[in-house]
N, C-alpha and C positions, 0 to 999 in steps of 0.2 A: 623415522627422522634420521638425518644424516650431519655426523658435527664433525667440519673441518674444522683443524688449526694452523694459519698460518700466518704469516710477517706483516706486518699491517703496511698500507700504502697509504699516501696521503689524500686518496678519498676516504678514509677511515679517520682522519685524525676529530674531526666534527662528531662523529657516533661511540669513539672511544671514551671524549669527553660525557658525552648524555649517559652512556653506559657508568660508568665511575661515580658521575652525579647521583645517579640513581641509584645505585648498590650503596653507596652512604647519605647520601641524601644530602649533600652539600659540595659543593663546589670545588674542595680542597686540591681531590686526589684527581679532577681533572686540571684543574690546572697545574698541578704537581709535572702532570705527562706533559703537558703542553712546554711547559718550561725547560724541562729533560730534553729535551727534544730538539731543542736551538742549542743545546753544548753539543760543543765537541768531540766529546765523550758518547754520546748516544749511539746505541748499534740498534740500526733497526732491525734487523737479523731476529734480535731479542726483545721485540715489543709485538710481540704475540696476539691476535683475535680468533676468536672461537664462533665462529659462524654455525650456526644449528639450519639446516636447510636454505643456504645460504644467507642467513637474518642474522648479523654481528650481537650476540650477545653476552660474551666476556671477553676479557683483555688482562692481560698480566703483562709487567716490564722487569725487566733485567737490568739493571743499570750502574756502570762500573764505579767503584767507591776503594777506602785504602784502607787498611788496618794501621796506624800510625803505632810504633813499639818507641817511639822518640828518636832513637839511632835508624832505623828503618821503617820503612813503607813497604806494606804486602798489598798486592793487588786482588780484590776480591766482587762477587756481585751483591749488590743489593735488589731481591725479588721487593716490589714496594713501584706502584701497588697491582694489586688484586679484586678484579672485580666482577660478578655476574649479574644481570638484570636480574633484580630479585624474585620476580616470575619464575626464570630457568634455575634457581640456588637450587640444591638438591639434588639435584640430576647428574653429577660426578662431572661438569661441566669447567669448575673449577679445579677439580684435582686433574682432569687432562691439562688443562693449561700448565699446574706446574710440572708436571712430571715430562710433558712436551717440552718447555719451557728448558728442564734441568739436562736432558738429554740433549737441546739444542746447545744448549752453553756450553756441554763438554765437548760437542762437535767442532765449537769455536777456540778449545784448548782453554776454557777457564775451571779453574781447579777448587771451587767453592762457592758459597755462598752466605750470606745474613738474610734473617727477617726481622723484624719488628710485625708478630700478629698473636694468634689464640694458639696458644701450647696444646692443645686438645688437637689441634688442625694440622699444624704443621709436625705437629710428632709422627704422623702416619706417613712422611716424606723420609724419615729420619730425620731430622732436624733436631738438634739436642740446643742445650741452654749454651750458648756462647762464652760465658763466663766459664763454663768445664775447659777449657782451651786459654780464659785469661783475658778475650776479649770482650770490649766493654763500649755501649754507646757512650755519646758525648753529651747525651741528656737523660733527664732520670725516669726510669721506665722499670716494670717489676722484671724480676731477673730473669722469671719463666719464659718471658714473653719477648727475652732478646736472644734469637738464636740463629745459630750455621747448622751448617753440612759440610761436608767435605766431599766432593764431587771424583776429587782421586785422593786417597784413602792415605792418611798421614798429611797433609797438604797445611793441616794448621797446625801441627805442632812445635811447640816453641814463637808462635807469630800472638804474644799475646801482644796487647796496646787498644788502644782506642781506637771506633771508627768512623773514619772523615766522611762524614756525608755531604754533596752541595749547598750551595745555600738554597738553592730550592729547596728541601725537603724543611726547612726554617718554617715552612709557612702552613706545613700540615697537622 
């Protein structure tokens, strides 16, 4: 079996949806993409599919968002969401995505990231707890489970504050 990863085209935007549907079993985090997708803000570059012999079975998005300090705005990404047809889970399907995914984003000169997922999962990316650096969602979520990376190495220190997400993500 053969898995590329690459930039999703707008014959994908339909199969990214059912994909997303289906790794959570609800609607949300396809319509999440769907919405992301009409701002301004969206780089397709960073909404990623994982084709397994060319059959679209996971998708990750990148999606730009701020660290708000009240005085300043640091520009950072939000990985959200993440998803593999629950068939192909296991299969390292999803960790190519992010690690494609993170290497993609530094190629586009972005210097960080946040998640909101499973501490167990994204600890193997390096991903630490968000809060060690000061930053902080804007809703309330265990601390484990809100975290960065630092994609060039020093990149959040001193950028503590809260992070501005769309209001799409309101609806997840």
């Amino acid at each position: 079996m053969r898995l590329c990863v690459r930039s999703e085209t707008p014959d994908d935007y339909g199969v990214i949806s059912e994909i997303h549907d289906e790794a959570f079993e609800r609607p949300d985090e396809g319509r999440l993409v769907e919405r992301l997708r009409k701002m301004y803000k969206f780089i397709p570059e960073l909404s990623l599919v994982a084709e397994l012999d060319g059959i679209p079975v996971g998708h990750i998005l990148f999606f730009p968002v701020e660290i708000n300090s009240g005085a300043t705005k640091y520009p950072t990404l939000a990985l959200a969401p993440l998803s593999v047809i629950p068939l192909y889970q296991k299969k390292k399907i999803g960790s190519t995505l992010v690690i494609g995914g993170l290497r993609r984003a530094q190629k586009f000169g972005h210097k960080s990231v946040i998640v909101l997922g499973y501490p167990e999962y994204y600890q193997r990316f390096a991903f630490k707890k968000a809060s060690d650096w000061g930053i902080r969602p804007s809703f309330e979520v265990p601390d484990n489970a809100f975290m960065a990376l630092e994609i060039v190495l020093g990149e959040l220190e001193g950028k503590t504050g809260i992070v501005e997400y769309p209001e799409a993500f309101n609806d997840v």
